[in-house]
VEXKOLSE-715183 format. One record per residue (C-alpha): residue in one letter; residue number from 1; z, x, y. Coordinates in Angstrom, 1 decimal, padded with zeros to 4 digits, always signed. Layout:
BEGIN
a/NUM/Z/X/Y
...
This chain:
BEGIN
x/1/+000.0/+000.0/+000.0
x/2/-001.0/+001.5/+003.2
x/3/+001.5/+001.8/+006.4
x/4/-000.4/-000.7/+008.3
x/5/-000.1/-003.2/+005.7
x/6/+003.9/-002.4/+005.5
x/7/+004.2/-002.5/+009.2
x/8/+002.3/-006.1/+009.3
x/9/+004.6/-007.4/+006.1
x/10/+007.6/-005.8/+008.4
x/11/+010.3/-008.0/+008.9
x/12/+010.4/-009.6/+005.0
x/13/+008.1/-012.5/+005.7
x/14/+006.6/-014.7/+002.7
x/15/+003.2/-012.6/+002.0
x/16/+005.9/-009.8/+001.5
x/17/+007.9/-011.7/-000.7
x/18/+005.0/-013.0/-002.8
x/19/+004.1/-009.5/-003.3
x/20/+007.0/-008.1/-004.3
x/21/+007.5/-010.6/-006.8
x/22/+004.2/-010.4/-008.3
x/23/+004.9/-006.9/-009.0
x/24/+008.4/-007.4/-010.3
x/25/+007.2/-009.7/-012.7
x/26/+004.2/-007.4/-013.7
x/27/+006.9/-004.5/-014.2
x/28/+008.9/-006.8/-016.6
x/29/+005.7/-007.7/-018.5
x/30/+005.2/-004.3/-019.0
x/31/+008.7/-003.1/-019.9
x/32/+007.8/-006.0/-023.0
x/33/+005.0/-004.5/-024.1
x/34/+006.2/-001.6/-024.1
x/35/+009.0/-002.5/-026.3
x/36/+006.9/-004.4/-028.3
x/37/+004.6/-001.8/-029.4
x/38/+005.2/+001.5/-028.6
x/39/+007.6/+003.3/-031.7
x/40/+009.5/+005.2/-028.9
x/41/+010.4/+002.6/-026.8
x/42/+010.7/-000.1/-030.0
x/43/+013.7/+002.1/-031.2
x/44/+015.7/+002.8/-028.2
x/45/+019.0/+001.3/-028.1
x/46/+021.1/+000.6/-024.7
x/47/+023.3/+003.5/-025.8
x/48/+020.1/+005.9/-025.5
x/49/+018.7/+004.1/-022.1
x/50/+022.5/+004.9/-020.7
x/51/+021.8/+008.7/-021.2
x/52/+018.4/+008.1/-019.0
x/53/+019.9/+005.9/-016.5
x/54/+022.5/+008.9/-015.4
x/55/+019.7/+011.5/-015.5
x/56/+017.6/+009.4/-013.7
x/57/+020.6/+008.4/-011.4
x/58/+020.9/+012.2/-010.3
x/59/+017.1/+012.8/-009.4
x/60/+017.4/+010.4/-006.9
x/61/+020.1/+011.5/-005.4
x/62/+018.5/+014.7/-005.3
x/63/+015.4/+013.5/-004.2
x/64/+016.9/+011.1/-001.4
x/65/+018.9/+014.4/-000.1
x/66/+015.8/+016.4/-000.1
x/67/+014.7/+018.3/+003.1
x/68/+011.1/+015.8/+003.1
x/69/+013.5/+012.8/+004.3
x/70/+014.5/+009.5/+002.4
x/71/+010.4/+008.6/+003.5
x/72/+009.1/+011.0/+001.1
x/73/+007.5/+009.3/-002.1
x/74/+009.7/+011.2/-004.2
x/75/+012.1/+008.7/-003.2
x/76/+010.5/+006.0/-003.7
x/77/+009.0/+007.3/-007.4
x/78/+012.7/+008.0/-008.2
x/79/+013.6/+004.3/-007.4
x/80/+010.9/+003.2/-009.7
x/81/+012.3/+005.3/-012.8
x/82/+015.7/+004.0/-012.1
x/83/+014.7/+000.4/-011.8
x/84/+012.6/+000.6/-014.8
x/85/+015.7/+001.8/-016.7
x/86/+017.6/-001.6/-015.6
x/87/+014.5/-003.5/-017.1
x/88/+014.5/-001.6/-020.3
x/89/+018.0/-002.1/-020.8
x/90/+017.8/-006.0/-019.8
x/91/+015.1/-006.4/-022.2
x/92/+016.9/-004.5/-025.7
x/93/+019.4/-006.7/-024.7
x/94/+017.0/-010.3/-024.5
x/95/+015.7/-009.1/-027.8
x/96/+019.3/-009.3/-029.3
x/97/+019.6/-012.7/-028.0
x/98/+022.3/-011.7/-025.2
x/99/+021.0/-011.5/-022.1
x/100/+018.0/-011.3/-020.0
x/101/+016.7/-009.8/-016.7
x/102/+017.1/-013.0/-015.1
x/103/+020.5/-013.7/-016.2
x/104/+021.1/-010.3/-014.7
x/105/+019.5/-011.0/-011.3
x/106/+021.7/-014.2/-011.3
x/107/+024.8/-012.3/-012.2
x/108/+025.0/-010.0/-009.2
x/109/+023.6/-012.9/-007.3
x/110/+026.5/-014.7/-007.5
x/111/+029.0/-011.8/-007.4
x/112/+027.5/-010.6/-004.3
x/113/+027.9/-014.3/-002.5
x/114/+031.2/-014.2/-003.9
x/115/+032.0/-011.0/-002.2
x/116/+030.9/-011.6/+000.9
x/117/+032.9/-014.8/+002.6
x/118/+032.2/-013.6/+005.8
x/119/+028.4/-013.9/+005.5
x/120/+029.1/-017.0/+003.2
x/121/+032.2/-018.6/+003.7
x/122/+034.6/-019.0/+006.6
x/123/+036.0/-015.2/+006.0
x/124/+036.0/-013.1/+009.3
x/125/+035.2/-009.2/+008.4
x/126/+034.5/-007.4/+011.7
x/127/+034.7/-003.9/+010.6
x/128/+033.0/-002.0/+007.3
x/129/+037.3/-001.5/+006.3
x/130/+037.6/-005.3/+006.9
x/131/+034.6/-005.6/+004.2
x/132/+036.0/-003.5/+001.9
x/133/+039.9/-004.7/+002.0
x/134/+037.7/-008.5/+001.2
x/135/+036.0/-007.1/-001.6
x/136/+039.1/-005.2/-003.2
x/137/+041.1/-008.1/-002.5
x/138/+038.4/-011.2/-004.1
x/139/+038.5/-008.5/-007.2
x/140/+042.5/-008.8/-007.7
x/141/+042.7/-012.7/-007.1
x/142/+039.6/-014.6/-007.5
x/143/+037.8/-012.6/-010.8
x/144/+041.2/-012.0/-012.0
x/145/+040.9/-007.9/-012.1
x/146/+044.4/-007.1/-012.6
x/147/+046.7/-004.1/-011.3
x/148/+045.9/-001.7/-008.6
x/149/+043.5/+000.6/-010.6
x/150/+041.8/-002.0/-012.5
x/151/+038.6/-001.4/-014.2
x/152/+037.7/+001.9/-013.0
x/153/+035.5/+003.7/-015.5
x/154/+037.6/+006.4/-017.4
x/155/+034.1/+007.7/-017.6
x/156/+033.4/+008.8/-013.9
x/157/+032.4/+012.2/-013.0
x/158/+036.2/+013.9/-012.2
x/159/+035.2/+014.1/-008.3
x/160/+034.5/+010.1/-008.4
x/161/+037.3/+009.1/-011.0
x/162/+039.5/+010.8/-008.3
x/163/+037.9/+009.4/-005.0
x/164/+038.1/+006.1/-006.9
x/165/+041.6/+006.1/-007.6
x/166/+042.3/+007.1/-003.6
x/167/+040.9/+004.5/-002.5
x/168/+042.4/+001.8/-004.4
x/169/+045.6/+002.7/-003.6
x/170/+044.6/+002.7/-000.2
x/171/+044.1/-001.1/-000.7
x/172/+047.7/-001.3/-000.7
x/173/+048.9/+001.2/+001.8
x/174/+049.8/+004.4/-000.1
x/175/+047.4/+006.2/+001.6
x/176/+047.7/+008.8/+004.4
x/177/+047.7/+007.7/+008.2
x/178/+045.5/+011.1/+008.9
x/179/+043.3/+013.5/+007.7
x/180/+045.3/+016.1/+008.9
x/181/+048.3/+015.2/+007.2
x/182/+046.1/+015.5/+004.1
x/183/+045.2/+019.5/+005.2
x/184/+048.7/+020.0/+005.2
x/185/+049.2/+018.7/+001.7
x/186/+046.2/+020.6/+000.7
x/187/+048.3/+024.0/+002.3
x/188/+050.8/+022.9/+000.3
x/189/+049.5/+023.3/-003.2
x/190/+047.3/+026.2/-001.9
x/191/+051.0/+027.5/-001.9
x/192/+052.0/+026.3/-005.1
x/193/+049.1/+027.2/-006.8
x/194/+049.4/+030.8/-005.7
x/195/+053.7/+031.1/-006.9
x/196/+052.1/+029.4/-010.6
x/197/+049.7/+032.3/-010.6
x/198/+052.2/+035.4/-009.1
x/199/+054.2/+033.4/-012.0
x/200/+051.5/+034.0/-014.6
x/201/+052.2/+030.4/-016.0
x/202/+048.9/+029.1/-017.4
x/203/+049.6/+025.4/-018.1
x/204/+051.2/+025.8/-014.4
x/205/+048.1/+027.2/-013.2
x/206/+046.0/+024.4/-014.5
x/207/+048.2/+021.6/-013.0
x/208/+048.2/+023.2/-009.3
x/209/+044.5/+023.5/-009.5
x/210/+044.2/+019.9/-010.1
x/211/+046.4/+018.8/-008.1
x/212/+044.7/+021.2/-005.1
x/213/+041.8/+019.5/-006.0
x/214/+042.7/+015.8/-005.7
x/215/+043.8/+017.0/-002.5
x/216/+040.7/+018.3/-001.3
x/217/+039.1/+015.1/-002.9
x/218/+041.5/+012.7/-000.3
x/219/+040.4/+014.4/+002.5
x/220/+036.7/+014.4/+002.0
x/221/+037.5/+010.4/+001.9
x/222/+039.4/+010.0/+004.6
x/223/+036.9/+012.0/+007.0
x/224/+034.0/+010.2/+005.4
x/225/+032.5/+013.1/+003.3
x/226/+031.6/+012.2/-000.2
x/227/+032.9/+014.8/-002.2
x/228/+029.9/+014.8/-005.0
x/229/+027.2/+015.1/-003.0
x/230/+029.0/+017.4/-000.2
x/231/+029.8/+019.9/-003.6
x/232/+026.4/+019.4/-004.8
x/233/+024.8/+020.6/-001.3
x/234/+026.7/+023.4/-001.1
x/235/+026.4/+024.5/-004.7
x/236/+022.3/+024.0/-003.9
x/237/+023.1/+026.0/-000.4
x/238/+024.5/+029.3/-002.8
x/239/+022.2/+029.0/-005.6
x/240/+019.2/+029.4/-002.9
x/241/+021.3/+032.3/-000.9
x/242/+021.9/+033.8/-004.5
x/243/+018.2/+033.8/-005.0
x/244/+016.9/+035.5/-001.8
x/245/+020.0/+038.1/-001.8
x/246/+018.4/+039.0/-005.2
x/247/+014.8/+039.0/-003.7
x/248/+016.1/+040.9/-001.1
x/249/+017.5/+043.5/-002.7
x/250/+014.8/+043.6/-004.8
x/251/+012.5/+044.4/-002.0
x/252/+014.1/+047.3/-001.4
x/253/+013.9/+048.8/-005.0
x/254/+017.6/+047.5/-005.6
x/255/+018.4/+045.1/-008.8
x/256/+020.8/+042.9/-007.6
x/257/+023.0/+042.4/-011.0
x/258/+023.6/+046.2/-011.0
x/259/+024.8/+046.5/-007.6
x/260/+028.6/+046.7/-006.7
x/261/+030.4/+044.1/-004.9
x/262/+030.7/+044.8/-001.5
x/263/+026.1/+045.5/-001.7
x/264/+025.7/+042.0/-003.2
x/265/+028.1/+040.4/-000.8
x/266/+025.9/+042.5/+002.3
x/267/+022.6/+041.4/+000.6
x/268/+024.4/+037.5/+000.3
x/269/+025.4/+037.6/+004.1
x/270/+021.8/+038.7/+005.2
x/271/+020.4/+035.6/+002.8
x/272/+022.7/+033.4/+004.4
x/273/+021.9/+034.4/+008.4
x/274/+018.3/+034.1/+007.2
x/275/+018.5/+030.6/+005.9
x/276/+020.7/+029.7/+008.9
x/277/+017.9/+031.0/+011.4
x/278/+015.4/+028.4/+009.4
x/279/+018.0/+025.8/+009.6
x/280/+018.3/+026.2/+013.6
């Protein structure tokens, strides 16, 4: 679709509409063929599409933090693989007899009307906290999701099983008034992290680096950074500086893994400076 046509469907009007669902409903005609008769697809169970879904999960992410811009087609490629994954999985589960993609679509339909009183009720929700203290709160008492941490996924990534857990106790006020108070607490177990290791007490060791890092975790919420992708883009930021340190040094006849320290950190802070120049 060209942009012209985009910017005359702008706005979400009915030829936009009718188009969108024509190609929904072609996506989900293929997704049955496909299940129907290709041998891969035929013996894929929702416990194999899962292990696609995360993968596929993460490539966006990349893609949507890439340096081309949430514009890029990437993006928008990415989208389609993840969105075919949610039709694959809706249609293994039609063929059981449990479900299908419409029962889906009606599903978070209703839980998203549910959820949002102030759009569709008489709720008032002025700020993006007064949102979220409505959702939490229609959770506990109207779908009957019991206890402060209920239903979150024992599964999560650690960074997100912790910034989970945060922020439902926030719900109910244990939470920190300010961020700062949370880089003291993060000083804190700096501290006691460094007596468990003068201590040489292992098990010690372990426990102060977790808690260090739940720390770090609770302040990346409460100044608005998520912590995964914030990790990720540094980890991506030294894996690149790592690369051209070794380029560098290779330039100059040098092989970077044979070089002491203090030459790989020089060759490092020279990668860095260049890739900050670029950035500028």
């Amino acid at each position: 679709m060209t942009r012209a046509n985009r910017e005359a469907e702008a706005g979400g009007g009915p030829e936009r509409r009718e188009r969108v669902l024509h190609e929904l409903g072609a996506l989900y005609d293929l997704t049955d063929r496909l299940r129907r008769e290709c041998p891969w697809d035929r013996k894929q169970t929702q416990e194999d599409i899962v292990a696609y879904t995360l993968e596929e999960t993460y490539e966006l992410i990349d893609a949507v933090r890439a340096p081309e811009g949430k514009e890029h087609p990437l993006v928008r490629g990415e989208l389609g693989d993840l969105l075919f994954q949610v039709y694959f999985m809706a249609r293994v589960a039609e063929g059981e007899g449990w479900y299908d993609l419409g029962e889906v679509a009606q599903g978070i339909r209703q839980k998203l009307v549910r959820r949002h009183p102030h759009i569709f009720g008489e709720a008032v929700a002025e700020t993006p906290e007064d949102v979220r203290r409505t959702w939490d709160e229609i959770k506990r008492t109207t779908e009957g999701r019991e206890g402060i941490f209920h239903e979150v996924p024992a599964a999560f990534p650690a960074l997100l099983f912790a910034q989970k857990l945060q922020q439902r106790a926030a719900t109910v006020g244990f939470d920190w008034d300010r961020a700062d108070e949370v880089l003291d607490k993060i000083r804190e177990e700096a501290a006691e992290l460094e007596e468990a290791m003068a201590a040489g007490a292992s098990r010690r060791v372990a426990a102060e680096t977790g808690d260090l890092l739940f720390s770090v975790v609770n302040l990346a919420r409460k100044l608005k950074v998520d912590p995964e992708l914030a990790l990720r883009a540094t980890s991506h930021r030294f894996q690149e500086r790592v690369e051209r340190a070794a380029l560098l040094a290779a330039s100059d006849g040098e092989e970077f893994a044979d070089l002491a320290l203090d030459a790989k950190e020089a060759y490092y802070q020279r990668a860095k400076a260049g890739f900050s120049e670029r950035e500028e």
